[in-house]
Structure formats: structure tokens, C-alpha cells
C-alpha positions, -999 to +999 in steps of 0.1 A: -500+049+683-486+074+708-502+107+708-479+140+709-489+145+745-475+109+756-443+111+732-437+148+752-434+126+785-402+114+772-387+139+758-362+157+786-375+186+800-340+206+790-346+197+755-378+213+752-365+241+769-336+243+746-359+245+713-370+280+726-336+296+729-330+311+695-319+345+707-297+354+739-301+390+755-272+407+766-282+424+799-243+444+800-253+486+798-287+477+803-290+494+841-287+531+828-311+533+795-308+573+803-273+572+791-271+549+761-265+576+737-236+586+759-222+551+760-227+549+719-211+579+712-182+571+736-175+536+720-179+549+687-149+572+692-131+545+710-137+520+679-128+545+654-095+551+673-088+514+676-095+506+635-078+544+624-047+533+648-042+498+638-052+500+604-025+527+598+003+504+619-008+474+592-001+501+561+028+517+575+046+481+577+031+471+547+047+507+529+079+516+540+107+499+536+124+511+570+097+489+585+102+456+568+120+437+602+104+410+620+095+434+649+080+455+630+060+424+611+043+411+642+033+443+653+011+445+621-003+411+628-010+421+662-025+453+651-045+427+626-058+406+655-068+436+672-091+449+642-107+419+641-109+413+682-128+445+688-151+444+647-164+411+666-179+425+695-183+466+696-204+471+661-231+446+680-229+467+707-234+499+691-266+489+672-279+473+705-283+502+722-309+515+699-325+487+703-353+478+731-337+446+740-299+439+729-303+408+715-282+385+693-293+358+671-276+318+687-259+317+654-246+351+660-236+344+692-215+312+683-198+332+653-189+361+676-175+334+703-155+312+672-141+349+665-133+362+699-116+329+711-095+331+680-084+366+686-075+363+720-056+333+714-034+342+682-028+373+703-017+352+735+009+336+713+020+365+694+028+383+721+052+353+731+068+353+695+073+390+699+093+384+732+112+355+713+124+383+691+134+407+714+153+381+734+175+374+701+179+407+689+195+416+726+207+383+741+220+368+706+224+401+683+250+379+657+228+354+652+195+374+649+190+377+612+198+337+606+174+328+635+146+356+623+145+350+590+118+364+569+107+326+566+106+317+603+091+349+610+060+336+585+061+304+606+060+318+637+031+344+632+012+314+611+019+290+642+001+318+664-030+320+642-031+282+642-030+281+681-060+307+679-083+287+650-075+255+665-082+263+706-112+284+691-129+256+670-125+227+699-146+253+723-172+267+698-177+224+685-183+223+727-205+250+731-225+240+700-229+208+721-244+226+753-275+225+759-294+258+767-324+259+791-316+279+820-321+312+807-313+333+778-300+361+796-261+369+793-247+394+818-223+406+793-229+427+765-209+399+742-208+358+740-187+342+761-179+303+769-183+307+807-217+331+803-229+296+781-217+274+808-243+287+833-269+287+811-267+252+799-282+221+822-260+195+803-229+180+815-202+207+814-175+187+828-155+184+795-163+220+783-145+231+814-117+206+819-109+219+783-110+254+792-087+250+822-064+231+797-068+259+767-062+285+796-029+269+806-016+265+774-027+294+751-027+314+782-005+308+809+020+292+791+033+319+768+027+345+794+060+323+816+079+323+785+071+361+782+088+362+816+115+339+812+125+361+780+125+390+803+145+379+828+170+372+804+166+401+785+171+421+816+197+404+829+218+407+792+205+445+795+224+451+832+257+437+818+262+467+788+285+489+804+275+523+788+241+536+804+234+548+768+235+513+752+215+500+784+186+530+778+189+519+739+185+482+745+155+486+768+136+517+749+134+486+721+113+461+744+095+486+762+066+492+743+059+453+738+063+450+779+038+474+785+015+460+761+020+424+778+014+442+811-015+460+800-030+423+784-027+400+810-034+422+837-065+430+822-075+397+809-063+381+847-090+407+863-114+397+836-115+360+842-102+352+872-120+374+898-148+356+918-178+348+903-195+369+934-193+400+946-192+424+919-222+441+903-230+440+869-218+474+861-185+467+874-184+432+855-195+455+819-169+481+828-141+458+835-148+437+804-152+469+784-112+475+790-102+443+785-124+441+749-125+475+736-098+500+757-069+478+757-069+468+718-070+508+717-039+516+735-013+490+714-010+512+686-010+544+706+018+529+728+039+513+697+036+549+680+046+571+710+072+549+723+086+543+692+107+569+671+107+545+639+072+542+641+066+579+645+091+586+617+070+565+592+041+583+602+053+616+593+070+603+557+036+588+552+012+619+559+039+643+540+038+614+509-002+620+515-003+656+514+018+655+484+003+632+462-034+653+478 
């Protein structure tokens, strides 16, 4: 018989390590304590914009009847994606700083990465669908109610969720793999695969070749069809002869290629800055507008930009007020 102490000689020293990690900190805000309830009531406003904004884009679609066009139906799937994006990370964010270490439980932290990785990449693909439709509705305007049919309008926007579940359950199934041992410290104020892949001491070698694959075809890939759309929506744009019908034809892609811009530029400095070099305050702020700012701004930019949009608003307040 073996006792305990001779069976521990075999046992790797990771996985005893790994037995201890049942919580991960989250280190992101923790450098100025003083001004925690600065930071809460600032994200609190910021939240409450994002879920009043998009949650009235997602009635306002689902209402009026002007609205019912497959434009209009993806931006209240993207305004969806958006609810959910920012409800995975900020309300865990918001009770943390009340609490003397911002903590989150590993089961937590694997649900909020299975829901962030899905958000991001049903939104990456979206965004691509929404181009598609612009590029018909301008390059091929005769054919645009065949080819965007309420039908393949339901196919496309249930294709981009299936990108997003499917890329999000092969890296949480990874990360579930990793083993944890280095440290339980996340310099982030949410779960993210590349925060894991530090901590763990296993082989990581097909958790990243997977993310470099998931990042060039959820992410990079509709981002060149974005631009290939563009170019050809431009260049369709140039040839109207009235200035009038050019201004008309590009006020209805603008607001969708500011968002894009917005996104990916944020989402590029997010990830693919160097690993050095930047403190941790600029590492929370810059993840702060990528996560929380930017899924702010969509509906403020679809609503300002857009005259239909802002239309429905005002029929649905004064149907509001009336009814009140």
C-alpha cells in the first residue's frame, strides 16, 4: 500500500495546483479603489443607455410596420447581440466594485467566456450580412426583394448566430481543457481566452492554432467581404449622375459603415496590440470601449443617422403618451 504522501509524488505538480483555482480575480479598475464609486456610477449610466437604446431599436422593428425590411431586421438582431454582449460582462463589473476582491466563480468565468465569444462572433458575421444587403439594395436594386426575401433574411441572421455558438463552444470545450496553475489573477475586469492561455501550464498549442483560425474566419474574413461590398457599393454610388441620388444612396449605408469602422477598429486595438508596453489602466480602458462604449453607440448612430428610425421613434412615444 502506498501512503497519500508517496501517491502525491506522482501526481503533476500543475495538477495539484490546478485543484486550488476555483475563483479568478479580476485585477482591471483595481489601481484606483478611491474612485470606484465613480467608475460604478459611470458604467451604470453607460449600461442603462446601451439596454434603453437597443432594447427600444428591437421594439420599434418588432412594432411598426414601416420597419419590417431586412435592413431594418438585422439591425434588431444586432441591437439583440449587443444586449446580450454587454449583460455578460458589465453587471459582474458593477457588483465587483463593492466587493473587496472582484472575483468570479471558474464556472462563471467559463459561462461569461461561452457568452462573450458568441456575441462577438454572431456580431462579426452580421455585420457582413448587413453589408450583403446594402450591396443589393444599391448594386442590384431589381433583384433585391427576390434575393432578400423574408426567408433568406431568417437564414442569413440564423447562419450568423450559428457562426457565433459554434466558434464559441469549440474555444470554451478548449479552455475547459486548460489547465490552471500559474495564477489566478486576470488583468482584465472580464474572462478572456488569451488571459486563460497565460495562466495555464498545459500545452496550448491547439487552443491557439484554433484561435488564429477562428480569428481569420469569424474575424477577418467577413471584415474583406465588408470591404469588397464597399468598394462596389462605392463604385455603383460614383456612377448615379444626380448628386441627390448619390447623397441618398450613401446616407443608407452610412450608419452601418461607421458602426463597422467603430468595431473593428476597436476590436483590432483590443487584440492585436503588443502584449508589452501598455499599463494596466490603459489595457482596462481600451477594453472598456471595445466591451461596453461601442455596443453603446450602434443604436445612437442607427437613430441619428437615420430619418426612418427617428420617425418610428416619435410615432412610438406619441402612441405612448396616448394610450398613458
Amino acid at each position: 500500500m502506498h501512503t497519500y504522501g508517496e501517491i502525491s509524488k506522482y501526481i503533476p505538480e500543475q495538477m495539484e495546483n490546478q485543484t486550488f483555482i476555483t475563483e479568478f480575480i479580476f485585477l482591471g479598475f483595481s489601481n484606483h479603489p478611491d474612485l470606484h464609486i465613480l467608475f460604478f456610477l459611470l458604467f451604470l449610466a453607460i449600461y442603462a443607455i446601451t439596454l434603453v437604446g437597443n432594447i427600444l431599436i428591437v421594439i420599434l422593428v418588432q412594432t411598426d410596420l414601416t420597419l419590417h425590411t431586412p435592413m431594418y431586421y438585422f439591425l434588431s438582431n444586432l441591437s439583440f447581440v449587443d444586449i446580450c454582449y454587454t449583460s455578460a460582462t458589465v453587471p459582474v463589473m458593477l457588483a465587483n466594485f463593492f466587493r473587496p476582491k472582484k472575483t468570479i466563480s471558474y464556472g462563471g468565468c467559463i459561462a461569461q467566456l461561452f457568452s462573450l465569444i458568441t456575441c462577438a462572433g454572431t456580431e462579426c458575421v452580421l455585420l457582413a450580412v448587413m453589408a450583403y444587403d446594402r450591396y443589393v439594395a444599391i448594386c442590384s436594386p431589381l433583384h433585391y426583394s427576390s434575393i432578400m426575401s423574408q426567408r433568406a433574411c431568417m437564414k442569413m441572421a440564423s447562419f450568423s448566430w450559428l457562426c457565433g455558438l459554434v466558434n464559441s463552444l469549440v474555444h470554451t470545450l478548449l479552455a475547459c481543457s486548460l489547465a490552471i496553475c500559474k495564477s489566478n489573477e486576470l488583468r482584465h475586469f472580464f474572462c478572456d481566452v488569451p488571459l486563460l492561455l497565460k495562466l495555464s501550464c498545459s500545452d496550448t498549442s491547439v487552443n491557439e492554432a484554433v484561435l488564429h483560425l477562428a480569428s481569420a474566419l469569424i474575424g477577418l474574413s467577413p471584415c474583406l467581404f465588408i470591404l469588397a461590398s464597399y468598394v462596389r457599393i462605392i463604385s455603383t454610388i460614383l456612377k448615379i449622375s444626380s448628386s441627390r441620388g448619390r447623397a441618398k444612396a450613401f446616407s443608407t449605408c452610412a450608419s452601418h459603415l461607421i458602426v463597422v469602422a467603430i468595431f473593428y477598429s476597436m476590436a483590432n486595438f483590443n487584440y492585436n496590440r503588443p502584449s508589452s508596453g501598455y499599463s494596466l489602466d490603459i489595457d482596462t480602458l481600451v477594453s472598456s470601449l471595445y466591451c461596453i462604449v461601442t455596443p453603446m453607440l450602434n443604436p445612437i448612430i442607427y437613430s441619428l443617422r437615420n430619418k426612418e428610425v427617428k420617425a418610428g421613434l416619435v410615432r412610438m412615444g406619441k402612441k405612448y403618451f396616448s394610450l398613458a
